[in-house]
VOGU-3710 file (C-alpha; in Angstrom, 3 decimals, decimal comma):
1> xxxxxxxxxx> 0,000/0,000/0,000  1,236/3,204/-1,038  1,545/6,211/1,002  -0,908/8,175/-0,972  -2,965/5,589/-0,470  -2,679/5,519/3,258  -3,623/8,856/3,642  -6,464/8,915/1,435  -7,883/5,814/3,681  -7,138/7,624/6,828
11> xxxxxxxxxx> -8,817/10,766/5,802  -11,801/8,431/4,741  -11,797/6,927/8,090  -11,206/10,565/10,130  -14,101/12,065/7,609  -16,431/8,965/8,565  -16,021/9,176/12,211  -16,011/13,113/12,124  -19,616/12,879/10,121  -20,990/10,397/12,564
21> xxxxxxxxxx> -19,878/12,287/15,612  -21,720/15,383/14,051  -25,012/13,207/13,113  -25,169/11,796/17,000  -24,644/15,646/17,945  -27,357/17,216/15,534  -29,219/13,957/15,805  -32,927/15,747/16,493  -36,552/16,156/15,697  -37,471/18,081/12,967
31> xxxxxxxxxx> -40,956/19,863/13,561  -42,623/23,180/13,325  -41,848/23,894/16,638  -38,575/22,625/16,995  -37,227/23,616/13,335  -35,748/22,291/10,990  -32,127/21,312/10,797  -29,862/23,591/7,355  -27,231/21,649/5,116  -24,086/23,496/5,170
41> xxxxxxxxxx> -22,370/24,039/1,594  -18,575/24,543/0,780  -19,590/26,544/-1,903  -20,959/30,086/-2,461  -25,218/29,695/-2,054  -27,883/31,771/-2,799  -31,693/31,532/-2,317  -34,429/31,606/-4,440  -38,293/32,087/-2,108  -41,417/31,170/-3,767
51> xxxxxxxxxx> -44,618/30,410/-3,085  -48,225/28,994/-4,652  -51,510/28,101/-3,486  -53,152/24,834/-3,614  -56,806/24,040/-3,762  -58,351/24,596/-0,520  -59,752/20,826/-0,410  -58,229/18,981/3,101  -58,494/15,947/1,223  -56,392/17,366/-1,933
61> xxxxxxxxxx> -54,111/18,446/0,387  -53,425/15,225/2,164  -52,878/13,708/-1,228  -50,759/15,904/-2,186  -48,713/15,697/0,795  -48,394/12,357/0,060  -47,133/12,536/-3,200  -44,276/14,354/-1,848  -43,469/11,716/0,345  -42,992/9,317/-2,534
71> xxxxxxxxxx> -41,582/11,838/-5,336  -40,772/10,080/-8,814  -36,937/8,963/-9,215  -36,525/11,060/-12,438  -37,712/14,279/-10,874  -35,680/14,421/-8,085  -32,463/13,270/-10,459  -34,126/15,989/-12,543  -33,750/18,692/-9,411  -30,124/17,604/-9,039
81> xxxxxxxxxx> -29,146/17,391/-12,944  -29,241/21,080/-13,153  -27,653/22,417/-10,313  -30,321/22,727/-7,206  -28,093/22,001/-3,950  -31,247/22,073/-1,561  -35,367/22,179/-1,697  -37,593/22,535/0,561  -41,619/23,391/0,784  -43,575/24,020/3,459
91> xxxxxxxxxx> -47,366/23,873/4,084  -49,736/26,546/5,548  -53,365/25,648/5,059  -53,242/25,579/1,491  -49,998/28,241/1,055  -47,042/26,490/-0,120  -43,603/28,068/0,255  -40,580/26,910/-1,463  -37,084/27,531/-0,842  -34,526/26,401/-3,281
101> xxxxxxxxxx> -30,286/26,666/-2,722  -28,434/26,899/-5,476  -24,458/27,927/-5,710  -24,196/31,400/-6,281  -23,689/31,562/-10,143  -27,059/29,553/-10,885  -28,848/31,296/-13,292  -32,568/30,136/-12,579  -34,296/30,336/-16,005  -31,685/28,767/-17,916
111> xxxxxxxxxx> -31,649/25,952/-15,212  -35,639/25,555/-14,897  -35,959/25,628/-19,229  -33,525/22,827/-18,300  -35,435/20,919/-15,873  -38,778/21,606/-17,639  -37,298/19,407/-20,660  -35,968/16,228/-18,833  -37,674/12,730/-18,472  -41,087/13,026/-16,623
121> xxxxxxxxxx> -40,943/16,785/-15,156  -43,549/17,624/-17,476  -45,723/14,439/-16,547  -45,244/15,089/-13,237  -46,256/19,090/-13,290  -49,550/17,920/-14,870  -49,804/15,444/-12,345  -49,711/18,299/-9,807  -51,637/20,944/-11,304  -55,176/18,793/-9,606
131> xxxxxxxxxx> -53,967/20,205/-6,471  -52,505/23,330/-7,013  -54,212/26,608/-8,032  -52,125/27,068/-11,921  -53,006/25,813/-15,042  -52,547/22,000/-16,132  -49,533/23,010/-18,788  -47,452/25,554/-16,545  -44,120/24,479/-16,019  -42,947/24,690/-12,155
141> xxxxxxxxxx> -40,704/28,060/-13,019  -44,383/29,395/-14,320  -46,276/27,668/-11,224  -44,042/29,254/-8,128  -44,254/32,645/-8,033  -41,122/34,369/-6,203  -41,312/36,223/-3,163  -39,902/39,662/-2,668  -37,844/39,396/0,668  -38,574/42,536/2,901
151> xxxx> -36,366/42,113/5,964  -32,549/40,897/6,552  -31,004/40,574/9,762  -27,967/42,667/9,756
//
């Protein structure tokens, strides 16, 4: 065994233990009330807020919670293909609010044309639209509107 190779299998090992040490640490309920744990990046992120309503039918809303439990392979390969680090949405009534991290030089409707075109995002936007308050054929950059953000913490 080479040196190199020592090293690289000792920083594996250090990297392992260092992550698990961290998971035990952070290990914790995610909730409403008790929040909701943030990835950290090693690379320049930005933001991007949206939000869209769905139709304000509890059962519709259930269902559609559910879907999102149990999101297709190819969409969320889809979400990953073209550069989205994070996503999130969270549920109010029937408010949804999205929050997607990208690295810093993402440029958002280059990316979602992108996404919009790759195996079943299209299927699967249609397949949304019966819960959400947009038209059948929007895409999802069409279907999230963003939000304007009005305070910082300085």
């Amino acid at each position: 065994m080479t040196l190199n190779t020592t090293l690289i299998i000792a920083v594996c090992i250090a990297l392992t233990y260092c992550k698990t040490k961290t998971d035990k640490r952070l290990n914790m309920e995610e909730s409403p009330q008790k929040g909701y744990l943030q990835k950290a990046f090693e690379v320049p992120v930005k933001r991007y807020c949206m939000t869209m309503e769905l139709e304000n039918d509890p059962q519709l809303i259930e269902e559609y919670k559910e879907w999102h439990t149990k999101v297709w392979p190819e969409v969320l390969e889809g979400i990953k293909k073209v550069g989205i680090l994070d996503h999130e949405i969270y549920l109010h009534e029937n408010k949804l609010f999205m929050i997607v991290v990208t690295p810093a030089d993402f440029d958002f409707e280059t990316q979602m044309s992108k996404l919009a075109k790759l195996p079943r995002q299209a299927e699967w936007e249609e397949f949304m639209s019966k819960f959400q308050v947009t038209s059948p054929d929007a895409s999802s950059a069409e279907k999230w509107v963003k939000m304007e953000r009005i305070f910082k913490l300085q």
